[in-house]
C-alpha positions as CSV (number, residue, x, y, z in Angstrom):
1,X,73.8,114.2,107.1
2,X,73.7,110.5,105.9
3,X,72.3,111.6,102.8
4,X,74.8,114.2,101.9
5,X,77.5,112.1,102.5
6,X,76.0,109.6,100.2
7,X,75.3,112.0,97.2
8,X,79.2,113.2,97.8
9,X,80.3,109.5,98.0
10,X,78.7,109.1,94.1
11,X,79.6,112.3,93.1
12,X,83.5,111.6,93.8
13,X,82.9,108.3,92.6
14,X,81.6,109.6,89.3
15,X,84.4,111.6,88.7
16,X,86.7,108.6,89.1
17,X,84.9,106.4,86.9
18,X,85.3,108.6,83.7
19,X,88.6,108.0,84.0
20,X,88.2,104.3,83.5
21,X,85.8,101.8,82.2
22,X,84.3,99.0,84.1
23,X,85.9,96.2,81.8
24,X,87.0,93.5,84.0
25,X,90.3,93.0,82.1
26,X,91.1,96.9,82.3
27,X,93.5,96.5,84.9
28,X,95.2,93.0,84.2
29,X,98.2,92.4,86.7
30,X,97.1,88.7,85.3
31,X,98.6,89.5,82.0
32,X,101.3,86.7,80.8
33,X,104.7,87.5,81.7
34,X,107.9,86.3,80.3
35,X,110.7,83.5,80.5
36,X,112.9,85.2,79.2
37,X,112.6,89.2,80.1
38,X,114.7,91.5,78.3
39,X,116.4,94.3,80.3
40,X,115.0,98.2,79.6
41,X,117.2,99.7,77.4
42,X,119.1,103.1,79.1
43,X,117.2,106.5,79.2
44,X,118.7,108.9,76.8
45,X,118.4,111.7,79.6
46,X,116.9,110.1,83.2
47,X,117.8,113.6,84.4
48,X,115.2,115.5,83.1
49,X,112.6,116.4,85.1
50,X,110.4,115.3,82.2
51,X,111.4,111.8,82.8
52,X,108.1,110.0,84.0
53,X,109.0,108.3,87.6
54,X,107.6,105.1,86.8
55,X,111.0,104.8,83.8
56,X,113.0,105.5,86.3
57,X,111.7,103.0,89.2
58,X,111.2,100.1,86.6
59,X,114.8,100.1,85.8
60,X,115.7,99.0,89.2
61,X,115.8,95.4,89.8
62,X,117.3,96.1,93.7
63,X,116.4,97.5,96.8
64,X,117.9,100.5,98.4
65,X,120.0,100.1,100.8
66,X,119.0,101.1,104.8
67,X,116.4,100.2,107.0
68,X,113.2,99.8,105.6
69,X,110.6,102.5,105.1
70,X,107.1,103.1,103.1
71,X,107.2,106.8,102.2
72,X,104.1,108.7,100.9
73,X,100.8,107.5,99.8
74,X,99.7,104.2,98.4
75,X,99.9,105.6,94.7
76,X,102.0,108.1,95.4
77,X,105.4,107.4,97.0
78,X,108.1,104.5,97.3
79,X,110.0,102.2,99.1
80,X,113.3,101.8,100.9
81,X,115.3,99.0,102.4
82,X,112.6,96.2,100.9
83,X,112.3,92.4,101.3
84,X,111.4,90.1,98.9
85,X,108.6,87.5,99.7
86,X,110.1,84.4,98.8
87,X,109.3,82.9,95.3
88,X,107.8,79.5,96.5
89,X,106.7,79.1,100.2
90,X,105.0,76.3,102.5
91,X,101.7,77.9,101.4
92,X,101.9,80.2,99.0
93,X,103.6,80.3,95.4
94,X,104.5,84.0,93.2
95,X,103.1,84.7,89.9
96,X,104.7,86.4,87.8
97,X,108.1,86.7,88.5
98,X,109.6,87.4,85.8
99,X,107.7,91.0,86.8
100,X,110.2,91.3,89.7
101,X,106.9,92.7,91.9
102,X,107.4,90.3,94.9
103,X,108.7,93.3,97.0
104,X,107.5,94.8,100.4
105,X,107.6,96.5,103.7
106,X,108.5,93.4,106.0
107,X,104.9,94.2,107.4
108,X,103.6,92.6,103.8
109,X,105.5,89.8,103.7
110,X,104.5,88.8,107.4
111,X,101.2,89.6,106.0
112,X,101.4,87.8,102.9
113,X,102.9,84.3,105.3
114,X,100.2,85.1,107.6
115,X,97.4,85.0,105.1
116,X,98.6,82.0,103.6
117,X,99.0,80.2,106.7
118,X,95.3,81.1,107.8
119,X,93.6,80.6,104.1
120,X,94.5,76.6,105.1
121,X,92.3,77.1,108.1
122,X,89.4,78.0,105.8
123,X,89.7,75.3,102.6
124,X,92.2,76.8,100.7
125,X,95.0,74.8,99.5
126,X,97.6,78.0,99.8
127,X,97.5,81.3,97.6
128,X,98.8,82.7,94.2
129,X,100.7,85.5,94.8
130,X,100.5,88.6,92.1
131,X,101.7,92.0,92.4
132,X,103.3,93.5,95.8
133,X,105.9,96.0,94.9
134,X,108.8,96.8,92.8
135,X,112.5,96.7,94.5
136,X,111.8,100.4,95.2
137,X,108.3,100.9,95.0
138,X,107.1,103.4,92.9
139,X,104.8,104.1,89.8
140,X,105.1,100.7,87.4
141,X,105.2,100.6,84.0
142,X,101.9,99.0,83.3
143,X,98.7,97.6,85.6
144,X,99.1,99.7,88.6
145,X,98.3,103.1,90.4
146,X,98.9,101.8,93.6
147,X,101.4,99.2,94.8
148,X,104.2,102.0,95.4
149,X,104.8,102.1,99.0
150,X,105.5,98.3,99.4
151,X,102.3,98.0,101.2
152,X,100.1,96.6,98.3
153,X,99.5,92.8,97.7
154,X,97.1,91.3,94.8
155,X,95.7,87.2,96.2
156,X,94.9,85.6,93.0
157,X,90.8,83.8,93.3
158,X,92.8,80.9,92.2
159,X,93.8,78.4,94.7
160,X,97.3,77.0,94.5
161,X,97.9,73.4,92.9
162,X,99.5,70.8,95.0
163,X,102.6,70.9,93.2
164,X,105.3,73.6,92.7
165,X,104.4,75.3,89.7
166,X,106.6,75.0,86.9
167,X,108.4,78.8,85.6
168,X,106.1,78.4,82.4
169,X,103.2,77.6,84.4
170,X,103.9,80.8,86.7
171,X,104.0,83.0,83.8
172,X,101.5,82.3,81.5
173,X,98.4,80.6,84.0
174,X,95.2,82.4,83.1
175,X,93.8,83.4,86.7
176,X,89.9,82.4,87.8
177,X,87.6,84.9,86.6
178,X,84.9,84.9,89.1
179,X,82.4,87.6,87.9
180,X,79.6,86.9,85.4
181,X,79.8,88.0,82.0
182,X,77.1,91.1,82.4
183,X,79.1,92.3,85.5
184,X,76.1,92.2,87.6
185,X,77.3,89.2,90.1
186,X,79.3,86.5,90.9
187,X,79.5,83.8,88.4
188,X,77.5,81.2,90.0
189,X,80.0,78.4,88.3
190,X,82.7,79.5,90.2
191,X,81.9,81.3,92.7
192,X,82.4,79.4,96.1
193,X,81.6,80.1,99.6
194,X,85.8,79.9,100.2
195,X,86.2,82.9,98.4
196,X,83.9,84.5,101.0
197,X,85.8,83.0,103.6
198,X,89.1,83.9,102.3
199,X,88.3,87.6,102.0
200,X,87.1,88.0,105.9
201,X,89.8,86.5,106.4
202,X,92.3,88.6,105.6
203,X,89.9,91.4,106.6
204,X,89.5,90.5,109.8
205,X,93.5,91.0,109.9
206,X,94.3,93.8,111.9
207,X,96.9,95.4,110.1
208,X,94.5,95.9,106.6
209,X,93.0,99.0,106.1
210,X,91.4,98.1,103.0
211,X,90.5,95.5,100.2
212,X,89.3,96.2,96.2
213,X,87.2,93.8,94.6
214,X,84.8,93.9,91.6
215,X,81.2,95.6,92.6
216,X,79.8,91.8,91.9
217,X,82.0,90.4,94.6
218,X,81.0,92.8,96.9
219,X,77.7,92.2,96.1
220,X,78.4,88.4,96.6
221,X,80.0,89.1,100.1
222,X,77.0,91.7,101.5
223,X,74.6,88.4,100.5
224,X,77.0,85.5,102.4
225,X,78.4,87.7,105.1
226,X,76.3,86.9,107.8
227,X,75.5,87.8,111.1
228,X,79.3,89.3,111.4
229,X,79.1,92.4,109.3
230,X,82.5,94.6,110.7
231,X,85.2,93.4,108.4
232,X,82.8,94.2,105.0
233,X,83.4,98.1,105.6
234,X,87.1,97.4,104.6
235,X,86.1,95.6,101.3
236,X,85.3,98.2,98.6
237,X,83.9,98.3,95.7
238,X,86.2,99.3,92.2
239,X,87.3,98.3,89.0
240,X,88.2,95.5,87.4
241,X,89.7,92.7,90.3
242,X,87.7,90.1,88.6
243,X,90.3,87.7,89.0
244,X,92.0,88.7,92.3
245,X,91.5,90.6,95.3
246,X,93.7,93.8,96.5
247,X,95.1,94.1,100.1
248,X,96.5,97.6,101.7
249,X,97.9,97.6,104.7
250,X,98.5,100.3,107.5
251,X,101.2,102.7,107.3
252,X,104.1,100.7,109.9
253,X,104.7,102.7,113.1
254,X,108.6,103.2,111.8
255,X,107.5,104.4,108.4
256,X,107.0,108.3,109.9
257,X,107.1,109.6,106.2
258,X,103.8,107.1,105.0
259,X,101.0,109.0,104.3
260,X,98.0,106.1,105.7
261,X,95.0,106.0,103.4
262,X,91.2,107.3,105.1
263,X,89.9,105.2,107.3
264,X,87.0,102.8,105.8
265,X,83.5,103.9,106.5
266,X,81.5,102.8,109.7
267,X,79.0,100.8,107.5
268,X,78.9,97.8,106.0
269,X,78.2,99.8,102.4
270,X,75.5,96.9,100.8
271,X,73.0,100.1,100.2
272,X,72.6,102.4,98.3
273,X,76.6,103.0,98.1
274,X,76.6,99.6,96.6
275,X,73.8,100.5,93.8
276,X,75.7,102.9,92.3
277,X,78.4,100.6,90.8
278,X,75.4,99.1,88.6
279,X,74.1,101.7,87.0
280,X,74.5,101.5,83.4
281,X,76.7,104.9,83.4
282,X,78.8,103.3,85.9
283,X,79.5,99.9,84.6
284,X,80.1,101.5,80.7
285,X,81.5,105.1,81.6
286,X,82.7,107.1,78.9
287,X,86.9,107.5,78.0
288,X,88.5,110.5,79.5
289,X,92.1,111.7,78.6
290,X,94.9,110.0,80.3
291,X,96.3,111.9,83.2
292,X,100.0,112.9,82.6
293,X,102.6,110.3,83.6
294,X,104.3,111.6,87.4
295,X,107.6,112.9,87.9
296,X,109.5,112.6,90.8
297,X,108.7,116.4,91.3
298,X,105.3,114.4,92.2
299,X,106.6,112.0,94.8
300,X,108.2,113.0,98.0
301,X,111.3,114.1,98.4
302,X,113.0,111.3,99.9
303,X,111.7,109.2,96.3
304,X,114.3,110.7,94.2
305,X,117.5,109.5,97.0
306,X,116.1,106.2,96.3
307,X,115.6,105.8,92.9
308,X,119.2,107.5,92.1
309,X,120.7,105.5,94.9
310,X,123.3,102.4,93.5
């Protein structure tokens, strides 16, 4: 039975690769922002049911109103009554905000504080902050699949200065690229043990279900883990996330319309599941077409009251 599951496991990751390429800047949240961002010009028709979702989310630069609520899946849903995670904090500063992404369930932000707080406890300074959520969650414009349900959080490998970071030097910092050049591993240079120790650490957090890193990293953390092997089943393996790591959290008992990811596997996946991300194939897939851009007719119901909501 082991094996079948394992042939299925590279099967469906196969079929998600093609649809990407294992570049480590393919998916840059990293990207420079701006000091000066210029408003979205108006839709000519946001009523058609043409209109791709993530035009209509992006131009909203404020939550909904109400209590809050994650509705629908990780990549496929939005967010009501959000909280914004401060800009600069004891122990953590935001990237990026000119990207207005510093949004969340209020079971992220206490995340996000929590984290911070405990990466002191193992040698880090505080954290950079990237992407959480827009206002209203939803599809964004650029970077992301996920990140819709205010549920998503990107840690930057870079540790935070001592000093509060300047607007220029929040926008345009190039983030710590921690994976060799030929993908195959951790860049010895810069790679530390801390890194190891930051991501059990906010594995070992009860409320995440899950954490994307570069295959290398993983690599990197089935090597250094140790006797303690539990919290690696929630790290897996995926594109890009050279330069940061990805958190999900659960679903929040008062968020009955969130649709909870699948629970990670009961291994600590350094085998054979691991392997596949190096194959050549895997690394250097082939370009497939673009999937089509989703509607609110894709999201659930409740995603169109609160994108249209003042």
């Amino acid at each position: 039975m082991r094996a079948v599951a394992c042939v299925l496991a590279v099967l469906f990751l196969a079929a998600a690769s093609s649809a990407v390429a294992q570049e480590k800047h393919l998916i840059d949240p990293m990207l420079p922002g701006s000091l000066n961002p210029e408003p979205l010009p108006p839709l000519q028709n946001p009523e058609a049911p043409s209109t791709p979702a993530k035009e209509l989310f992006a131009r909203k630069s404020t939550p909904s109103p109400g209590l809050p609520r994650s509705i629908g899946g990780h990549s496929n849903g939005c967010l009501a009554g959000a909280l914004p995670l401060p800009i600069t904090g004891p122990t953590w500063q935001v990237m990026r905000p000119s990207r207005n992404r510093n949004w969340g369930n209020p079971q992220l932000i206490r995340f996000a504080e929590r984290l911070a707080k405990n990466a002191k406890k193992v040698g880090w300074n505080g954290l950079l902050v990237g992407d959480m959520s827009q206002p209203r969650g939803g599809p964004m414009l650029s970077d992301h699949t996920s990140h819709q349900v205010g549920l998503d959080v990107d840690i930057w490998f870079t540790p935070m200065p001592n000093h509060v970071q300047s607007r220029e030097e929040r926008e345009f910092s190039s983030g710590t690229d921690v994976v060799s050049p030929d993908l195959l591993d951790v860049d010895p240079e810069v790679w530390t043990h801390r890194h190891t120790a930051l991501i059990r650490t906010a594995a070992q957090d009860p409320v995440v279900v899950r954490i994307l890193v570069n295959a290398a990293i993983k690599k990197a953390l089935c090597r250094e883990a140790g006797a303690d092997r539990t919290w690696l089943s929630k790290v897996r393996p995926w594109y890009g996330h050279a330069e940061h790591f990805h958190v999900q959290i659960a679903c929040p008992a008062d968020s009955a319309e969130c649709k909870p990811p699948a629970p990670p596997p009961s291994s600590d996946e350094c085998g054979q599941e691991l392997d596949f991300w190096f194959k050549e194939t895997t690394l250097h897939p082939p370009p497939s077409k673009p999937k089509p851009a989703l509607t609110l007719a894709g999201l659930p119901p409740a995603c169109k009251q609160i994108v249209k909501a003042p």
